[in-house]
ZAGUKE-538926 format. One record per atom (N, C-alpha, C): residue in one letter; x, z, y. Coordinates in steps of 0.05 Angstrom, whole numbers, plus 5000, padded with zeros to 4 digits. Layout:
N
R   res      u      w      v
R     A      X      Z      Y
...
//
This chain:
281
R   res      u      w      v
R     X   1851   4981   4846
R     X   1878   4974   4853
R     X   1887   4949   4837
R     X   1894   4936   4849
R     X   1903   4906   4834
R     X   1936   4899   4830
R     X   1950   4916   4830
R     X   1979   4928   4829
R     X   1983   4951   4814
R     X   1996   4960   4791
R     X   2004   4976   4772
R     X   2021   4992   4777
R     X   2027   5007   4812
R     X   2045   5011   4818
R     X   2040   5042   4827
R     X   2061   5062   4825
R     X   2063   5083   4839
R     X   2047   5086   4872
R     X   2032   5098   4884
R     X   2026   5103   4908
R     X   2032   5133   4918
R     X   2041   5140   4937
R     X   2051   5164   4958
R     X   2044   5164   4974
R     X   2029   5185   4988
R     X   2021   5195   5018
R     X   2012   5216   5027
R     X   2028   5228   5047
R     X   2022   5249   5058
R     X   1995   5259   5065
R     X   1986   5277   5054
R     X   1958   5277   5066
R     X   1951   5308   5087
R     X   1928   5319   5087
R     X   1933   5338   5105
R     X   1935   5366   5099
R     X   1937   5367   5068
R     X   1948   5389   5063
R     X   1969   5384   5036
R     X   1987   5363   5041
R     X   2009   5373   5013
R     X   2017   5334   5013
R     X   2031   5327   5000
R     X   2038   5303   4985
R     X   2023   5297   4964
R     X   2010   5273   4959
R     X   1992   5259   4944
R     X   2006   5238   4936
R     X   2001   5238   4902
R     X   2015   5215   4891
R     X   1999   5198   4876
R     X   1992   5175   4861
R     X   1976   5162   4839
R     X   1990   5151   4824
R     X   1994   5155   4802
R     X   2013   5136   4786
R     X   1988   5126   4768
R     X   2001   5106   4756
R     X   1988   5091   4736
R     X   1991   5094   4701
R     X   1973   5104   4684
R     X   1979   5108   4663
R     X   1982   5080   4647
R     X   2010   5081   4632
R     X   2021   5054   4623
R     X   2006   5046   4600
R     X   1988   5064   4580
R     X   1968   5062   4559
R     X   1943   5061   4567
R     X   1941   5055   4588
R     X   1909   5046   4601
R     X   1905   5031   4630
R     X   1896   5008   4620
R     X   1891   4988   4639
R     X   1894   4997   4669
R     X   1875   5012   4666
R     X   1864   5019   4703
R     X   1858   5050   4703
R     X   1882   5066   4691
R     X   1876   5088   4691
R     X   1901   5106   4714
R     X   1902   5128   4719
R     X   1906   5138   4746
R     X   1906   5170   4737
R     X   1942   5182   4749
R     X   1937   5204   4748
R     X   1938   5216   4779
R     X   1931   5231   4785
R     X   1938   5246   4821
R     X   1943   5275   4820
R     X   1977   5274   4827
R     X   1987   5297   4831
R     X   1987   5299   4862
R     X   1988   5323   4872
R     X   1989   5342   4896
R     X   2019   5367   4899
R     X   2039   5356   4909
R     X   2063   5365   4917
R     X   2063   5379   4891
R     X   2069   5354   4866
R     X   2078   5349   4833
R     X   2059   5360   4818
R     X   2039   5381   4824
R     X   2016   5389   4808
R     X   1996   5365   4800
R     X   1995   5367   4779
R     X   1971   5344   4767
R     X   1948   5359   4777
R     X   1920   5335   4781
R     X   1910   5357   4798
R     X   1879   5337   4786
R     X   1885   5305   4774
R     X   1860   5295   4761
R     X   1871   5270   4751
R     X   1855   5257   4737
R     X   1855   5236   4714
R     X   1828   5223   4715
R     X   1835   5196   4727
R     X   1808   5177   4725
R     X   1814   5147   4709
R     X   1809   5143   4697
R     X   1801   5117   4676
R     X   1781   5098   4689
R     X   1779   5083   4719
R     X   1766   5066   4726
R     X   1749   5048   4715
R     X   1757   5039   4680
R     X   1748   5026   4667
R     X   1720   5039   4650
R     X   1728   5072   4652
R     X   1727   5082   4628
R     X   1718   5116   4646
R     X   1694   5119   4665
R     X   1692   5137   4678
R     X   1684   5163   4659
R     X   1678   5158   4645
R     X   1678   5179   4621
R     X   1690   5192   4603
R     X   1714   5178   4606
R     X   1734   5190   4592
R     X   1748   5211   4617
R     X   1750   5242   4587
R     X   1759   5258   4611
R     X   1794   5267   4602
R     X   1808   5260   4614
R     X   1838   5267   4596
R     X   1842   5298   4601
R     X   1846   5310   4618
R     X   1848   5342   4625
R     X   1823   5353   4603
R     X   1844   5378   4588
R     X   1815   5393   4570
R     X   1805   5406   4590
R     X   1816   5415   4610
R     X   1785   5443   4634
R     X   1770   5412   4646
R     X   1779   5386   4647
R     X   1748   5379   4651
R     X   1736   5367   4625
R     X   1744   5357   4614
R     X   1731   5358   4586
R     X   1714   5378   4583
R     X   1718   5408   4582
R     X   1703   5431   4584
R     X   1681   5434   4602
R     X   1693   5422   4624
R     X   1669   5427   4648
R     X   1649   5392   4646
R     X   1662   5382   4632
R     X   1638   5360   4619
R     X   1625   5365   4600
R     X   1638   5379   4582
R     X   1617   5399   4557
R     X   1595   5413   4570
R     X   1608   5422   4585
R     X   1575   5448   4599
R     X   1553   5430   4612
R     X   1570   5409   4632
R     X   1553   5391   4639
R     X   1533   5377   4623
R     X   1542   5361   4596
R     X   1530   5361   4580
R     X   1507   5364   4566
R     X   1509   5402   4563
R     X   1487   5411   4546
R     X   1471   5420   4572
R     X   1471   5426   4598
R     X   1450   5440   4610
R     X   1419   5429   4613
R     X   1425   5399   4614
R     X   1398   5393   4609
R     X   1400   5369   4590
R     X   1375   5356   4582
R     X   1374   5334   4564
R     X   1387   5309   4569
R     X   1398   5298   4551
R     X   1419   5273   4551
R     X   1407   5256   4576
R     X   1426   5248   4586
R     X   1423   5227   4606
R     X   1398   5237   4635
R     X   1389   5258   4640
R     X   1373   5265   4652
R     X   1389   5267   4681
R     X   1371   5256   4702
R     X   1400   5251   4732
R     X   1396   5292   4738
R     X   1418   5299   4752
R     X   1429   5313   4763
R     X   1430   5316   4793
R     X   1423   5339   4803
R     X   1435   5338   4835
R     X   1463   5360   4826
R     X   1480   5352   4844
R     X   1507   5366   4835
R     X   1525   5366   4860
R     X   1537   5391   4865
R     X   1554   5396   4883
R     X   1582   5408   4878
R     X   1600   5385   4884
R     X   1627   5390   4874
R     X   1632   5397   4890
R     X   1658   5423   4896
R     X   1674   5435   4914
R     X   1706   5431   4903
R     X   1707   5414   4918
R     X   1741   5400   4913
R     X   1735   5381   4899
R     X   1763   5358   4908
R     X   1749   5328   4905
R     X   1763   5313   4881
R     X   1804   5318   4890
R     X   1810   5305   4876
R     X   1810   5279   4878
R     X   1810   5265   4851
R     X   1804   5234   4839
R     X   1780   5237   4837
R     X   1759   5252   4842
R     X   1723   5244   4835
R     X   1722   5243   4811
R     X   1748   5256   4791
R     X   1741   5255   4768
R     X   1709   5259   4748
R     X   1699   5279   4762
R     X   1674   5292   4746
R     X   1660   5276   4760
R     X   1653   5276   4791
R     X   1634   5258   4796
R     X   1632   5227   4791
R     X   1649   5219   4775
R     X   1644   5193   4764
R     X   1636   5195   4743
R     X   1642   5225   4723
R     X   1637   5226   4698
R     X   1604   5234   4704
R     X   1593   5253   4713
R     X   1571   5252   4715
R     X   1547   5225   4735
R     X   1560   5206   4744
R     X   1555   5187   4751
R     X   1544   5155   4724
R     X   1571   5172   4717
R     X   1563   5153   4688
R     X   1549   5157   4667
R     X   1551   5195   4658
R     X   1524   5198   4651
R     X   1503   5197   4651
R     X   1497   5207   4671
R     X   1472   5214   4681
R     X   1460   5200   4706
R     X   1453   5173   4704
R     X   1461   5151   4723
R     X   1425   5160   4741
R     X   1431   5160   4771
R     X   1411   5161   4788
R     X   1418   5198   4797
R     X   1437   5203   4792
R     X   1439   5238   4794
R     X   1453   5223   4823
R     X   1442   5252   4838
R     X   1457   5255   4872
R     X   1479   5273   4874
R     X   1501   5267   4880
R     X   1518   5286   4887
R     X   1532   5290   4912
R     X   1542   5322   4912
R     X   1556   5319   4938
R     X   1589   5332   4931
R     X   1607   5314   4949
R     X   1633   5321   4944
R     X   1641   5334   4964
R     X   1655   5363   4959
R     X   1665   5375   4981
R     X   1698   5378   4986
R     X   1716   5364   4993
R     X   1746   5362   4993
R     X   1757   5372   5027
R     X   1772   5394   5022
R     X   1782   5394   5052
R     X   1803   5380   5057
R     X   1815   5359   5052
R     X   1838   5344   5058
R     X   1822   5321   5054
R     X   1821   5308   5084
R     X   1810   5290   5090
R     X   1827   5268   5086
R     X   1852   5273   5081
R     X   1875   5249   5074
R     X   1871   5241   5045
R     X   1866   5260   5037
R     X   1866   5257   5004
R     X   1839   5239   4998
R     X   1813   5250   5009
R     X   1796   5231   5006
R     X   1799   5199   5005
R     X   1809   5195   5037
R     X   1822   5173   5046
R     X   1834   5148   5018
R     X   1850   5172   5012
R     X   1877   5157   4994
R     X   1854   5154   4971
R     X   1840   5166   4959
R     X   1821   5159   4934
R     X   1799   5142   4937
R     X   1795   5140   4964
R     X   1770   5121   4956
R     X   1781   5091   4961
R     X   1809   5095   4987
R     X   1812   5068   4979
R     X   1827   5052   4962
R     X   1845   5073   4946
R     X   1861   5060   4920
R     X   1842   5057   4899
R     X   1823   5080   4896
R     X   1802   5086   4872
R     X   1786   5088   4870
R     X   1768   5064   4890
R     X   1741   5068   4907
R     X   1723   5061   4877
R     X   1691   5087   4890
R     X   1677   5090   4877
R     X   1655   5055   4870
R     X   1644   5064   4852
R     X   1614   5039   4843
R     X   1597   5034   4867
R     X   1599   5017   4879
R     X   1572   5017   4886
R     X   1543   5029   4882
R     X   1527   5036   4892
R     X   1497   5055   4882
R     X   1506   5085   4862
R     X   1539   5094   4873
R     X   1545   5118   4851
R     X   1535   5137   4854
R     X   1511   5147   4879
R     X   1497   5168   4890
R     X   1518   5188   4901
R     X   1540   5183   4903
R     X   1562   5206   4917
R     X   1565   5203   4935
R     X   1564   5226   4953
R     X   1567   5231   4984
R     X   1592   5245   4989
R     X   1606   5240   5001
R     X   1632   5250   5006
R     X   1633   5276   5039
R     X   1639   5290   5036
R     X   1645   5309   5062
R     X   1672   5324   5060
R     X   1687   5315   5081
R     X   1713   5317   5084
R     X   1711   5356   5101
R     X   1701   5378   5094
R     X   1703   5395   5104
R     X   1720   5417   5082
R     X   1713   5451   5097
R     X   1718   5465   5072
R     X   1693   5481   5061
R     X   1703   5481   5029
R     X   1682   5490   5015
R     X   1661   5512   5031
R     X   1671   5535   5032
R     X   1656   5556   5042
R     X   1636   5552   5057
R     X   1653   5545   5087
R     X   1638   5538   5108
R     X   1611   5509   5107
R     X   1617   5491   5083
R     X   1604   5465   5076
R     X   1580   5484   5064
R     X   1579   5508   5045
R     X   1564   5511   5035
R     X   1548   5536   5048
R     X   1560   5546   5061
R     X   1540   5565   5085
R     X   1516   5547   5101
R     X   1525   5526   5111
R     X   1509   5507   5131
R     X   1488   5484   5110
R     X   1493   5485   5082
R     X   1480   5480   5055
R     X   1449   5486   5051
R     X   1429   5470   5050
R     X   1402   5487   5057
R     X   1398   5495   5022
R     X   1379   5514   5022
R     X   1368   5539   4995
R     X   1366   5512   4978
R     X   1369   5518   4952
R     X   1354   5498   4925
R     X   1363   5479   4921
R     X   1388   5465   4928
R     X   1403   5438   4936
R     X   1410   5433   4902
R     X   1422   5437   4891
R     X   1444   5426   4869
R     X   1428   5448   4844
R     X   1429   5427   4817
R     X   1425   5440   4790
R     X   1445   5460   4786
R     X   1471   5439   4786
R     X   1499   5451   4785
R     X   1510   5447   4809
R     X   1529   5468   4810
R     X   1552   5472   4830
R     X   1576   5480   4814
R     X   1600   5462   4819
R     X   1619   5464   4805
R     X   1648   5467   4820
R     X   1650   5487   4817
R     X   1679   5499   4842
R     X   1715   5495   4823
R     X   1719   5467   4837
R     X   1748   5462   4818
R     X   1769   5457   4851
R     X   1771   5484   4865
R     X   1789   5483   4889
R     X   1813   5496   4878
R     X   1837   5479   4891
R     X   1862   5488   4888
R     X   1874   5483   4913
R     X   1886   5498   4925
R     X   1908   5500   4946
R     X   1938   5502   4938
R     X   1944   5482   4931
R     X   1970   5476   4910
R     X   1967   5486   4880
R     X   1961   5500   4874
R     X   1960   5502   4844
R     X   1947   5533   4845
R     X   1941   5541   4863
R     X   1923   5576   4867
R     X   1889   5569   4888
R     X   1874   5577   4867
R     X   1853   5581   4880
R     X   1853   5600   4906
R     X   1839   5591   4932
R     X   1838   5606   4952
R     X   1830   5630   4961
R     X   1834   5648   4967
R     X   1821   5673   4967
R     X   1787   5677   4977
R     X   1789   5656   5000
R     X   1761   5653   5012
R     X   1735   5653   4993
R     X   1746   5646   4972
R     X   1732   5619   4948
R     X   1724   5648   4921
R     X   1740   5666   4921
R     X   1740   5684   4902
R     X   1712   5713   4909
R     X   1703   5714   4923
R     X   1687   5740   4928
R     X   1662   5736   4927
R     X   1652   5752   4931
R     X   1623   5759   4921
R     X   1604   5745   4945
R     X   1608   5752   4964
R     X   1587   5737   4992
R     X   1596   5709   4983
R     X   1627   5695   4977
R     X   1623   5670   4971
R     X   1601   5660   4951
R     X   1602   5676   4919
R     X   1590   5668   4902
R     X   1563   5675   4902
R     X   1543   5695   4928
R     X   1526   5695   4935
R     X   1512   5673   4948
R     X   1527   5658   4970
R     X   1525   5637   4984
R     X   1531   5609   4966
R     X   1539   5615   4946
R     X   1526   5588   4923
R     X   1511   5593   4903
R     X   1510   5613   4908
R     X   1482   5623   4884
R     X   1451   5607   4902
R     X   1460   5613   4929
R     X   1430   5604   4955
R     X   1431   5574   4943
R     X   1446   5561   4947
R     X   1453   5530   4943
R     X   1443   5518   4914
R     X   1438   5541   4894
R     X   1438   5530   4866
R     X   1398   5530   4862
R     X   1392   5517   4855
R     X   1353   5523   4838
R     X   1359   5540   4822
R     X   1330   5568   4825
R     X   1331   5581   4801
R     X   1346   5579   4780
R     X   1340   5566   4772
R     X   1355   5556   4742
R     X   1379   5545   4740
R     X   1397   5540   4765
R     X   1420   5528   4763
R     X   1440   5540   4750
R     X   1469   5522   4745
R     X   1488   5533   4738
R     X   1505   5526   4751
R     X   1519   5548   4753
R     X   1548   5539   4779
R     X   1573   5549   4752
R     X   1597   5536   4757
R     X   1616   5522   4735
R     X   1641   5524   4754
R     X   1663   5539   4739
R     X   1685   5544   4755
R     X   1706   5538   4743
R     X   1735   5522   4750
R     X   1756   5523   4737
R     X   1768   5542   4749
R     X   1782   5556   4729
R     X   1803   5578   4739
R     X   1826   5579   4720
R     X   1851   5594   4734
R     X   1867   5590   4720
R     X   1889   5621   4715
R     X   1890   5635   4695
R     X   1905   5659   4691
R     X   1922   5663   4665
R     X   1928   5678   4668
R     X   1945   5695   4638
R     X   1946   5723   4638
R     X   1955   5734   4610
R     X   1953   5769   4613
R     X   1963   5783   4640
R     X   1950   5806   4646
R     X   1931   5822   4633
R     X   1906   5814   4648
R     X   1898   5796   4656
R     X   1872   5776   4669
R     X   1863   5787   4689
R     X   1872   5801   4714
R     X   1867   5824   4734
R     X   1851   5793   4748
R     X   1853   5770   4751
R     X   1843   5756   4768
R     X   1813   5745   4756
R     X   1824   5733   4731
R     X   1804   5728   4716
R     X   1781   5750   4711
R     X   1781   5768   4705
R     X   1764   5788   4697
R     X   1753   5799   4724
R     X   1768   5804   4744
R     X   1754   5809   4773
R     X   1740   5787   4787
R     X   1735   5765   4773
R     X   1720   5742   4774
R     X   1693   5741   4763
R     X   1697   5751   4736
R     X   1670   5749   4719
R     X   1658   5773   4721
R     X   1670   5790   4743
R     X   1655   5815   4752
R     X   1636   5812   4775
R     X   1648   5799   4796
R     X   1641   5785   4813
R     X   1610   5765   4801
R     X   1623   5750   4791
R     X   1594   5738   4780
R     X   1573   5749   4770
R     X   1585   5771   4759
R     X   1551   5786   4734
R     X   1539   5799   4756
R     X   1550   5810   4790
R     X   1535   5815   4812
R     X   1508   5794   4807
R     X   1512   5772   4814
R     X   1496   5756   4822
R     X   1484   5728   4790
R     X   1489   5732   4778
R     X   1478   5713   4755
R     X   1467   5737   4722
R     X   1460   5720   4711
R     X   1444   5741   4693
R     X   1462   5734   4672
R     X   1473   5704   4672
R     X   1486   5699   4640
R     X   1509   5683   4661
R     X   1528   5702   4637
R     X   1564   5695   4640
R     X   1583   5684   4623
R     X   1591   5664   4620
R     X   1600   5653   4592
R     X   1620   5635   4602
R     X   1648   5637   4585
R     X   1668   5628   4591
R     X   1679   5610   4569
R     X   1698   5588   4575
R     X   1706   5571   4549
R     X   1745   5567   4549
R     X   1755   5574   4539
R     X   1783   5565   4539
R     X   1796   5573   4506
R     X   1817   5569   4514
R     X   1841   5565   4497
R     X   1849   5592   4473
R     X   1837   5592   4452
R     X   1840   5620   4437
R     X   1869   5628   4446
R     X   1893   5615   4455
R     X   1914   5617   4461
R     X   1921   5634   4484
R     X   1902   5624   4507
R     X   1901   5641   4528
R     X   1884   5661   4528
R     X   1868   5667   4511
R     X   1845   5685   4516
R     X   1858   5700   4501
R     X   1886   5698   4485
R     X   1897   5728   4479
R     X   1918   5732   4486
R     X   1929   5723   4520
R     X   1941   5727   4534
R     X   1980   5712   4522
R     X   1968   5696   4513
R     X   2003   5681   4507
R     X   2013   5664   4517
R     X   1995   5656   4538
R     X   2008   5639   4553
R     X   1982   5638   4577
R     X   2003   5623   4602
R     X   1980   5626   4627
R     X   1963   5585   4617
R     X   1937   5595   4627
R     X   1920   5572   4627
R     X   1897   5568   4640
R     X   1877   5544   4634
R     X   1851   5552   4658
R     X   1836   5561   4633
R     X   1814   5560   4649
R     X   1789   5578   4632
R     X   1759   5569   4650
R     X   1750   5562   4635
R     X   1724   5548   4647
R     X   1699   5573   4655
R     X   1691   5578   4679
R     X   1663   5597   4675
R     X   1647   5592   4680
R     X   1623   5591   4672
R     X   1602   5576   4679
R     X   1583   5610   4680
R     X   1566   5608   4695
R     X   1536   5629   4706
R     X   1516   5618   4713
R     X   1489   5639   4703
R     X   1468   5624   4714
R     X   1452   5643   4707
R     X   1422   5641   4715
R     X   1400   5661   4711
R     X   1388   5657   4688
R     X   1390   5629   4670
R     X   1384   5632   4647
R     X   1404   5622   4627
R     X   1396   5632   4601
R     X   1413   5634   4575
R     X   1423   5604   4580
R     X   1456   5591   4559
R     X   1456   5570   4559
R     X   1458   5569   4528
R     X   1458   5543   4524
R     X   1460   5528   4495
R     X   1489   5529   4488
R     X   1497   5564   4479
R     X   1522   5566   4475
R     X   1530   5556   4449
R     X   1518   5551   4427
R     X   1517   5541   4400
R     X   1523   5508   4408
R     X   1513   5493   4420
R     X   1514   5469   4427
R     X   1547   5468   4440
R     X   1550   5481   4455
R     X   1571   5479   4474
R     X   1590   5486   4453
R     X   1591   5504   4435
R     X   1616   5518   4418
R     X   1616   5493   4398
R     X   1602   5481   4393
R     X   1604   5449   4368
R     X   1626   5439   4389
R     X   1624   5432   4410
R     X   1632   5410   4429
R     X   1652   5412   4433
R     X   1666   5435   4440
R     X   1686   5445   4451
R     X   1707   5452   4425
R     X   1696   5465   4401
R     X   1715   5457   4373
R     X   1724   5426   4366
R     X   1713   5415   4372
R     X   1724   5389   4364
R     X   1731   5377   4376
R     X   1752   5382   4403
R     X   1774   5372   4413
R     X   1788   5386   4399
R     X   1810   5358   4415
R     X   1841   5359   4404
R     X   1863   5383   4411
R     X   1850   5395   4429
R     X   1856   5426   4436
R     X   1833   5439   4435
R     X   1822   5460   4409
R     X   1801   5470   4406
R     X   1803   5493   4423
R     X   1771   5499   4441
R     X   1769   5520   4452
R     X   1741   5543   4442
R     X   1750   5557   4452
R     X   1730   5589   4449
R     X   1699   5577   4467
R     X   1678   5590   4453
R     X   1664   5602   4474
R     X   1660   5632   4476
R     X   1658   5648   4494
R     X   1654   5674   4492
R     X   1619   5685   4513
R     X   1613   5699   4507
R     X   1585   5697   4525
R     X   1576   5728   4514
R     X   1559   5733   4537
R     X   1543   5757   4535
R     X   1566   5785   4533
R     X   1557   5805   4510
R     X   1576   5826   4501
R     X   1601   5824   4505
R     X   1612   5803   4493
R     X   1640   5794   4488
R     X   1648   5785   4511
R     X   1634   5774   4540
R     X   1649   5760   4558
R     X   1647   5801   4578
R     X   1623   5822   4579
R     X   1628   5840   4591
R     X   1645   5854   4576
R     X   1659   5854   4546
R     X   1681   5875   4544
R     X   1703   5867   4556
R     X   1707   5836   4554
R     X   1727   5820   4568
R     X   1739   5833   4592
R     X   1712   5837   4613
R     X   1721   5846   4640
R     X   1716   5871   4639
R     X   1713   5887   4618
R     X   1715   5913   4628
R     X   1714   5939   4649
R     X   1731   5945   4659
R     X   1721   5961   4689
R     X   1733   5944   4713
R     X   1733   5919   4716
R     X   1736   5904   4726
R     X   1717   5904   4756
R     X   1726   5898   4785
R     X   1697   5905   4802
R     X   1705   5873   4818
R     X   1677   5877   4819
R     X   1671   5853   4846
R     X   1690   5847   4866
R     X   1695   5829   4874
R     X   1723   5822   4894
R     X   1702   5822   4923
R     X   1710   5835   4943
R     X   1691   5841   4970
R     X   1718   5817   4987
R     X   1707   5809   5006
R     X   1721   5796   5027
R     X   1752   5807   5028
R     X   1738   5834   5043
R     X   1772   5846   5043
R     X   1794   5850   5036
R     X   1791   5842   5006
R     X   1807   5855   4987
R     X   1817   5828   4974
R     X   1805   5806   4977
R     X   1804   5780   4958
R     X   1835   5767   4969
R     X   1844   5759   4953
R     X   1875   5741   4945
R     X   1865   5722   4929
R     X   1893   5702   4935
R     X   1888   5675   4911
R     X   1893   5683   4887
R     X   1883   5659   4866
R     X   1898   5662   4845
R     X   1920   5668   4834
R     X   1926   5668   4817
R     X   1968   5683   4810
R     X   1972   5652   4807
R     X   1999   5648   4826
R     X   2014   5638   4816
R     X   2031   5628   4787
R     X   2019   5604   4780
R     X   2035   5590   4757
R     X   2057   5598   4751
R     X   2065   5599   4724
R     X   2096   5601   4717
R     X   2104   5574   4716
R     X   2130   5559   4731
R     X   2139   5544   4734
R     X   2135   5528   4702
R     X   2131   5503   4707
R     X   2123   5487   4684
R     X   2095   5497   4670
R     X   2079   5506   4680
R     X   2042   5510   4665
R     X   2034   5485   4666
R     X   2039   5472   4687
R     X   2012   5452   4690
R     X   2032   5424   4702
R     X   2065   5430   4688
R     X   2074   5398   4702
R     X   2069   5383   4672
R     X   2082   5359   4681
R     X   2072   5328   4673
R     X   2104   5319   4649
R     X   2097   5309   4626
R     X   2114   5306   4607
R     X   2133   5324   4599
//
């Protein structure tokens, strides 16, 4: 963008805004009918301003060796925040973007269009259905950061879903979730129940703040069939400027307790935010 100016437009599910951050050249926030929703630094694709992606760049991070390319499948698009960040990491990694608001795409690639050679593929569908028609072994990681205004979708929460990206992930993959709750964690915890169905290791990262229910926040989960480099990840994640937890193994199943798997039928969105969680100044 060669203008420092506010942009607005309707897209096909909500109002889309970009403003311009006044302490950085070519930097960009994008709210979604007022929800902040990503933060990209055009100059600066690596810098991650939101701590849940900061977090979900920590995990990215340690799963394999520095700079090693990636196949990666984002579900929800946003600003392409992460896929630029892992673009710039891990340069030659393939990714695929999955955003169902094809307006929104629209509005980001051409206000905030990607690098040239960035390996990102864009698909304007919805997650679920994108990753049912998804062939076996596709993506290292799969990283599910969908919001339908500020509540994850119900479709998006159950067990045949997180079966049907377990198909999509290699053996060894890790699939990486933002989510967002507060006490008594009926959503959260029927989440990481859901997951220990289908993954062997469950490990979560957030806010000692929220993880003892004092306020609503996200919470990062990451699964997979093998152990991760939770020691690596807990260095990483203490030394931000908002220090977070890791919790894993024992500690992440007392967490969820008698918590059960979410089946189709039964699955709802996320809880609703308490007014002012996630607005802007």
């Amino acid at each position: 963008m060669n203008e420092s100016i506010p942009v607005s437009r309707t897209t096909d599910h909500g109002t889309a805004r970009l403003m311009p951050d006044v302490d950085r050249e070519r930097a960009w926030l994008l709210t979604v009918d007022g929800a902040p929703q990503s933060y990209v630094d055009l100059d600066d694709p690596a810098y991650l301003e939101f701590e849940y992606a900061r977090r979900l760049g920590h995990v990215l991070d340690t799963v394999a060796e520095t700079g090693r390319p990636l196949d990666v499948v984002h579900l929800g698009g946003g600003a392409l925040t992460l896929p630029r960040y892992v673009a710039a990491t891990r340069p030659g990694s393939r990714q695929d973007v999955v955003e169902a608001d094809r307006g929104l795409l629209e509005l980001v690639t051409e206000r905030l269009p990607l690098p040239d050679g960035s390996g990102i593929a864009l698909h304007a569908a919805d997650a679920r259905e994108w990753l049912r028609t998804a062939p076996d072994d596709r993506a290292d990681v799969l990283i599910a950061d969908v919001f339908g205004g500020s509540r994850v979708p119900a479709h998006l929460t159950t067990l045949a879903y997180v079966r049907t990206a377990a198909r999509v992930l290699r053996p060894d993959g890790v699939y990486l979730a933002n989510l967002a709750d507060a006490a008594p964690f009926g959503f959260l915890r029927s989440q990481l129940a859901t997951l220990a169905v289908v993954f062997e290791e469950v490990a979560l990262v957030a806010e000692p703040a929220v993880l003892r229910g004092r306020r609503f926040g996200n919470v990062v989960v990451a699964a997979s069939h093998r152990p991760f480099d939770t020691a690596a990840l807990a260095r990483r994640t203490a030394a931000d400027a908002f220090p977070a937890r890791v919790e894993h193994g024992a500690a992440v199943r007392r967490f969820t307790g008698s918590a059960r798997p979410v089946e189709d039928a039964d699955a709802v969105p996320s809880p609703e935010p308490p007014d002012g969680a996630f607005g802007i100044g």
